[in-house]
N, CA, C and O of each residue as an XYZ file, in Angstrom:
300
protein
N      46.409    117.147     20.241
C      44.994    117.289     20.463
C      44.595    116.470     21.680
O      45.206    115.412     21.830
N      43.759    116.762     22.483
C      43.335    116.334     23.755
C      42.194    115.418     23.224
O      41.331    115.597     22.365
N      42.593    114.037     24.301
C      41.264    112.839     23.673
C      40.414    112.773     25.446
O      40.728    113.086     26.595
N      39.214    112.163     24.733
C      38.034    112.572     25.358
C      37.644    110.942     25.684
O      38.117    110.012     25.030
N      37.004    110.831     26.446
C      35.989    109.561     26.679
C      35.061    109.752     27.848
O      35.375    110.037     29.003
N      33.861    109.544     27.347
C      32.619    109.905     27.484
C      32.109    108.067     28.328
O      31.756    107.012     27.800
N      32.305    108.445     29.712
C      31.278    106.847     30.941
C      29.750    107.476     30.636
O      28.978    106.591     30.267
N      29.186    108.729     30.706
C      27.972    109.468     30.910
C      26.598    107.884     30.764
O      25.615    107.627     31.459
N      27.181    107.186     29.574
C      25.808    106.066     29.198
C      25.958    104.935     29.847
O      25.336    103.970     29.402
N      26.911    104.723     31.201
C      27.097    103.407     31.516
C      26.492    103.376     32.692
O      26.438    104.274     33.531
N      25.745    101.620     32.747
C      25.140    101.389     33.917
C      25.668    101.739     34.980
O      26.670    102.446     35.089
N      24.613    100.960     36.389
C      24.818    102.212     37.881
C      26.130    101.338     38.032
O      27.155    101.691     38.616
N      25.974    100.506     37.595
C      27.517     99.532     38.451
C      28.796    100.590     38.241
O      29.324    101.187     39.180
N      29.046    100.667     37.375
C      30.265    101.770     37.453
C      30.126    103.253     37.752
O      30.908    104.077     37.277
N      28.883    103.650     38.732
C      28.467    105.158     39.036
C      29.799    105.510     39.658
O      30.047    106.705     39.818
N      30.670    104.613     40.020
C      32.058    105.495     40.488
C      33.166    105.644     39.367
O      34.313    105.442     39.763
N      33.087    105.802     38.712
C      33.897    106.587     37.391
C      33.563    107.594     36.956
O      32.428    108.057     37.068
N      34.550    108.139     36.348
C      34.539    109.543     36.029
C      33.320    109.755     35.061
O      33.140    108.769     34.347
N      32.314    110.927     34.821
C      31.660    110.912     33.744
C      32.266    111.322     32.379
O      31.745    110.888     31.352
N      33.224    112.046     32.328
C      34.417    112.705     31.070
C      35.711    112.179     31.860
O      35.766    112.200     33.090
N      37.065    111.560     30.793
C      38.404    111.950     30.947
C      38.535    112.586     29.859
O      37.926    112.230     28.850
N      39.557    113.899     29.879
C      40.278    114.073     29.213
C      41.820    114.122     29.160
O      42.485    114.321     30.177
N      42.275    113.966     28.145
C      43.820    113.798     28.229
C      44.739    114.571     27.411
O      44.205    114.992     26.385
N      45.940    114.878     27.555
C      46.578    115.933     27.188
C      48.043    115.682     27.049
O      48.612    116.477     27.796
N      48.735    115.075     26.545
C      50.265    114.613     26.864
C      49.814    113.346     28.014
O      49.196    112.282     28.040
N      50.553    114.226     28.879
C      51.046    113.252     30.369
C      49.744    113.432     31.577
O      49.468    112.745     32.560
N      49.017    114.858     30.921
C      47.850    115.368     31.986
C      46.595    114.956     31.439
O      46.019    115.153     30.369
N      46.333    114.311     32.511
C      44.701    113.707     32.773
C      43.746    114.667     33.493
O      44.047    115.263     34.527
N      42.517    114.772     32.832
C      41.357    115.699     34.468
C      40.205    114.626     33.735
O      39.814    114.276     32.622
N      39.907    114.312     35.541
C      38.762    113.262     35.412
C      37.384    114.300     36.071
O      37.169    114.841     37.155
N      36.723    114.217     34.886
C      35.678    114.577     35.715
C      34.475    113.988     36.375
O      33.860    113.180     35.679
N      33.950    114.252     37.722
C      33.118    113.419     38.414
C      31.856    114.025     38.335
O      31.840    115.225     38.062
N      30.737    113.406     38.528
C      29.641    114.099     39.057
C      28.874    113.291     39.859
O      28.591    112.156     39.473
N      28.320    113.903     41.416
C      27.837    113.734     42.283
C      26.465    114.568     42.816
O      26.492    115.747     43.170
N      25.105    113.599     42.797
C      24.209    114.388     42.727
C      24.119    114.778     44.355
O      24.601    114.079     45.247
N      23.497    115.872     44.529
C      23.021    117.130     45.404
C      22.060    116.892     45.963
O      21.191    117.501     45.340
N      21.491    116.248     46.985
C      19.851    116.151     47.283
C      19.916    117.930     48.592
O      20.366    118.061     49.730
N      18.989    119.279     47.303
C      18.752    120.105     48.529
C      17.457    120.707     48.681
O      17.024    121.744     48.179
N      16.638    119.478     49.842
C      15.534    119.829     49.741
C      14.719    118.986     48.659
O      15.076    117.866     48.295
N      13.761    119.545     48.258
C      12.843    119.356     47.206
C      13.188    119.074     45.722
O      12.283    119.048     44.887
N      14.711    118.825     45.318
C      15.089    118.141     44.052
C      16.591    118.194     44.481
O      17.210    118.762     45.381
N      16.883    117.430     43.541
C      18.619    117.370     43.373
C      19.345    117.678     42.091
O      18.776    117.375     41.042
N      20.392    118.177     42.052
C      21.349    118.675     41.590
C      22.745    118.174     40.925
O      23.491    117.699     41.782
N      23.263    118.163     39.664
C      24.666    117.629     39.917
C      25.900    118.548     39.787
O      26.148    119.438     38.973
N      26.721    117.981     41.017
C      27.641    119.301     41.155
C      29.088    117.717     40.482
O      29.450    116.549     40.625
N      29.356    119.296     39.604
C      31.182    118.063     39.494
C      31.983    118.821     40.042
O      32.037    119.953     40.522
N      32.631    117.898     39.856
C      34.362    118.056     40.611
C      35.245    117.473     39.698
O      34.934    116.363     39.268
N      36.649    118.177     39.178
C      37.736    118.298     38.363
C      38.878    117.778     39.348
O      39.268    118.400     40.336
N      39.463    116.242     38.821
C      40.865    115.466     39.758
C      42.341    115.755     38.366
O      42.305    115.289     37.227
N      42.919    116.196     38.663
C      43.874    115.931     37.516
C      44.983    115.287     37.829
O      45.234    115.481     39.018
N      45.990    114.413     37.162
C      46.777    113.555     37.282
C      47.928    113.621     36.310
O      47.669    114.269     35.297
N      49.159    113.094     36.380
C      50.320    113.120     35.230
C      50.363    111.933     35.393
O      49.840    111.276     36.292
N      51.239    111.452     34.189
C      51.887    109.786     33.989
C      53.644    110.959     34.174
O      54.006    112.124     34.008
N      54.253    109.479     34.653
C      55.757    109.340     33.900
C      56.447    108.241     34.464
O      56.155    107.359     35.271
N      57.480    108.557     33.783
C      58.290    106.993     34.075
C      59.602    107.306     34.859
O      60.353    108.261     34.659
N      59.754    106.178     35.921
C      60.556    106.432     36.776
C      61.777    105.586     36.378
O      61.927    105.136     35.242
N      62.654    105.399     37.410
C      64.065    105.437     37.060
C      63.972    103.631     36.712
O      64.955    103.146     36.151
N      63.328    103.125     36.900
C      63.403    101.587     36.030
C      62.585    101.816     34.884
O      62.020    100.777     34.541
N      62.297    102.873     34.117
C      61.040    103.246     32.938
C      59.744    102.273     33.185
O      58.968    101.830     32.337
N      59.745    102.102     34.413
C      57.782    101.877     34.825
C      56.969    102.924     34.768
O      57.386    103.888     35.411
N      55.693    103.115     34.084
C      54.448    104.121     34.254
C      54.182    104.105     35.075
O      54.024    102.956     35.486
N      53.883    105.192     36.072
C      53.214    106.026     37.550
C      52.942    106.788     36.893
O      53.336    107.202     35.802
N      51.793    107.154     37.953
C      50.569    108.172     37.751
C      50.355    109.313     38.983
O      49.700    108.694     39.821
N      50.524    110.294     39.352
C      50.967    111.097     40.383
C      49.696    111.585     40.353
O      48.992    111.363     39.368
N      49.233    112.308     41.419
C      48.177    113.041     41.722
C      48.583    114.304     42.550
O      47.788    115.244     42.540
N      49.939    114.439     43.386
C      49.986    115.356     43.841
C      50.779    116.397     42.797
O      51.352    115.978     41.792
N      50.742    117.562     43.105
C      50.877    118.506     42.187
C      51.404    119.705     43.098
O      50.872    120.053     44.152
N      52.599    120.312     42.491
C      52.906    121.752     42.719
C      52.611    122.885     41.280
O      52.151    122.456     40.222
N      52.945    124.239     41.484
C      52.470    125.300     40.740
C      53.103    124.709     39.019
O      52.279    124.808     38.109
N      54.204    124.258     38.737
C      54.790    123.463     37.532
C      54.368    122.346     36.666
O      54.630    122.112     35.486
N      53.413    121.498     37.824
C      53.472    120.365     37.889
C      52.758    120.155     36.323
O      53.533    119.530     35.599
N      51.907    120.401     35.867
C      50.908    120.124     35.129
C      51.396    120.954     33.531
O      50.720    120.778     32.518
N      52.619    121.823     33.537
C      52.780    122.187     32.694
C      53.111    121.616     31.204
O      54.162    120.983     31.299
N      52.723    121.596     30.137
C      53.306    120.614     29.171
C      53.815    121.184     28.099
O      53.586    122.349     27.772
N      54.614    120.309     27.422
C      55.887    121.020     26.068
C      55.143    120.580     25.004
O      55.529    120.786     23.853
């Protein structure tokens, strides 16, 4: 089951964090939101970052961001 955590209620100090993570195995999508000023009101548009964990050849956790067509697939 995919876990959730909800920044949406936290002060401006942390306005640079994600407003939702969710998580999935090894796959993360952070979601952002960034308001829109167009014109006469503003808007919030998000944007979806996704990420894997794994462990490399000394079993340290890294966190990758780049991604090919496989990358994100999970068992």
């Amino acid at each position: 089951m995919a876990q959730s955590t909800n920044n949406a209620s936290k002060t401006e100090k942390t306005a640079n964090r994600p407003v939702q993570t969710i998580r999935y195995g090894s796959v993360r999508a952070a979601i952002w939101r960034n308001m829109v000023d167009n014109g006469n009101a503003s808007r919030p548009l998000y944007c979806v970052t996704l990420s894997r964990s794994y462990q490399d050849a000394d079993d340290a956790w890294k966190e990758s961001a780049s991604s090919g067509p496989m990358t994100f697939v999970t068992r």
